[in-house]
C-alpha positions in Angstrom: 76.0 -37.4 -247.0 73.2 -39.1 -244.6 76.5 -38.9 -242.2 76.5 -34.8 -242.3 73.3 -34.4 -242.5 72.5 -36.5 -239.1 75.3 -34.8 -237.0 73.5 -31.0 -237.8 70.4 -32.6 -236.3 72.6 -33.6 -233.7 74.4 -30.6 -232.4 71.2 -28.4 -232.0 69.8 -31.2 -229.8 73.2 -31.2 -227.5 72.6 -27.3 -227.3 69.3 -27.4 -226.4 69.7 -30.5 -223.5 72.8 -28.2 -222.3 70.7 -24.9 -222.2 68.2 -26.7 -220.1 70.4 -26.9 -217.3 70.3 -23.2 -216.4 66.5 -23.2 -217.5 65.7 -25.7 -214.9 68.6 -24.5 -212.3 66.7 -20.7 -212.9 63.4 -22.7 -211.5 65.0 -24.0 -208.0 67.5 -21.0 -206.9 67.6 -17.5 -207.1 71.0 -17.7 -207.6 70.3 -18.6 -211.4 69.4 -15.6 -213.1 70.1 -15.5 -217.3 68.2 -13.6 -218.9 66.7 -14.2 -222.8 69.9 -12.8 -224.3 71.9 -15.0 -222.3 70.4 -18.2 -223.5 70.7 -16.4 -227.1 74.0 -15.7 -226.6 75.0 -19.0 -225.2 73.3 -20.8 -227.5 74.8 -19.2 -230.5 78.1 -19.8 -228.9 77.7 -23.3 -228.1 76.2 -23.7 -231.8 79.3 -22.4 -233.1 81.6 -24.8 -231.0 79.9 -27.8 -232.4 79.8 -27.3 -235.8 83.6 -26.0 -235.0 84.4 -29.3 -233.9 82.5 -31.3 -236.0 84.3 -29.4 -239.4 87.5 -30.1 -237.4 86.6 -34.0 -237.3 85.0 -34.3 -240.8 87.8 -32.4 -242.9 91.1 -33.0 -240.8 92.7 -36.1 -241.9 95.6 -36.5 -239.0 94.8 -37.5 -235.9 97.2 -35.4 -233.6 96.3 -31.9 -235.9 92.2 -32.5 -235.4 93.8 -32.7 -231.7 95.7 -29.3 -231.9 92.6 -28.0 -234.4 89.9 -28.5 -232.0 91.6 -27.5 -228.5 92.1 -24.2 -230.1 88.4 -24.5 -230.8 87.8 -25.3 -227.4 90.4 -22.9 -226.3 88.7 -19.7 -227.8 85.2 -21.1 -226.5 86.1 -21.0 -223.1 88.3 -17.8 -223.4 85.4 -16.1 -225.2 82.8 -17.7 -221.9 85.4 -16.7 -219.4 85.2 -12.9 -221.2 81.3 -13.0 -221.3 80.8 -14.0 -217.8 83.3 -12.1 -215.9 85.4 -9.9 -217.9 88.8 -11.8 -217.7 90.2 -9.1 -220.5 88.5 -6.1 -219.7 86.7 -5.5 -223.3 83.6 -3.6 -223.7 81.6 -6.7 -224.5 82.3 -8.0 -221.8 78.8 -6.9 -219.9 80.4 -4.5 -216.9 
């Protein structure tokens, strides 16, 4: 239990260190430019895709199907990203 209960302390502190990086990017170049819903919606995306994977490792047994499991996880974080940030699909969330 002490197991589970350190890794949720865990993944919020990975997000946070990984949101800092366009925080402090935002501070040196105009180039940089998110907005508060950005970091919201990063963050909750990110948030998501840890505990994702970290279900994946804690309740699949197999080896090669916590493989397959959590590059599907990673698979529909990056195509959900890629969707967000340039509108690869064309779908009305996709902020054009």
């Amino acid at each position: 239990m002490e197991v589970k209960r350190k890794n949720f302390l865990v993944i919020p502190l990975i997000v946070g260190a990984l949101l800092l990086i366009p925080f402090i990017a935002m501070q040196f170049s105009s180039e940089v430019a998110w907005t508060v819903s950005d970091f919201i919606i990063m963050g909750i995306l990110l948030l998501f895709t840890g505990l994702g994977i970290n279900l994946v490792l804690t309740k699949v047994s197999s080896s090669k199907n916590r493989l397959i499991i959590g590059g599907i996880v990673l698979a529909v974080f990056f195509l959900i990203w890629a969707e967000l940030a340039v509108g690869v699909f064309g779908t009305p969330f996709a902020g054009s």
